[in-house]
Steps between C-alpha positions, in 0.01 A plus 500: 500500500452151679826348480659707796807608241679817596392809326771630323532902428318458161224346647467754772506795208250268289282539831513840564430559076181291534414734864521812361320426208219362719485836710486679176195319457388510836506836519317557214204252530459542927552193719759459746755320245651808522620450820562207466712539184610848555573440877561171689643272158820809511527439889530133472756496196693757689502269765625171282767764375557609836562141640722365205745713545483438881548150406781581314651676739491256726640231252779786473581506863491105495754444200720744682502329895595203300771670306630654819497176738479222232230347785158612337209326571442298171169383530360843536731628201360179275223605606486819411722402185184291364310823554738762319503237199241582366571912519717661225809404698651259701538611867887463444498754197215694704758541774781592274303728306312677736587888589400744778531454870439164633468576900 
């Protein structure tokens, strides 16, 4: 992947498919794909994972300081808004749709 897109959830899941079937093979052929496969490619997607949703928390907390005050700081929310376009939903839905505790 050399285009720098966002990896959507599918993706990720394709990803961690193609791992474990690589430790499976690891494992049984020796090598240290195995750890690779079986240990440090789970870490890292569970660290995208991790960091979308901190993402879109914070595009959460964002959308809501500028539906509280009316003053929010557009450049970082088009920012951000060019970002969360590409994602299943726009940070405005994403805000809206979102449940759980946001603080």
């Amino acid at each position: 992947m050399t285009d720098h897109t966002p990896l959507t959830s599918q993706d990720l899941d394709e990803i961690e498919t193609r791992a474990a079937h690589l430790a499976e093979y690891a494992c049984q052929n020796g090598g240290e794909g195995d750890t690779l496969a079986g240990t440090d490619v789970p870490a890292l997607l569970a660290e995208v994972r991790r960091l979308q949703q901190q993402r879109k928390y914070l595009i959460t907390q964002l959308a809501k300081r500028d539906a509280e005050s009316g003053r929010g700081d557009a450049a970082l929310r088009e920012f951000l808004g060019e970002l969360a376009a590409s994602e299943d939903q726009p940070p405005a839905a994403s805000a809206a749709g979102e449940s759980g505790s946001t603080r």
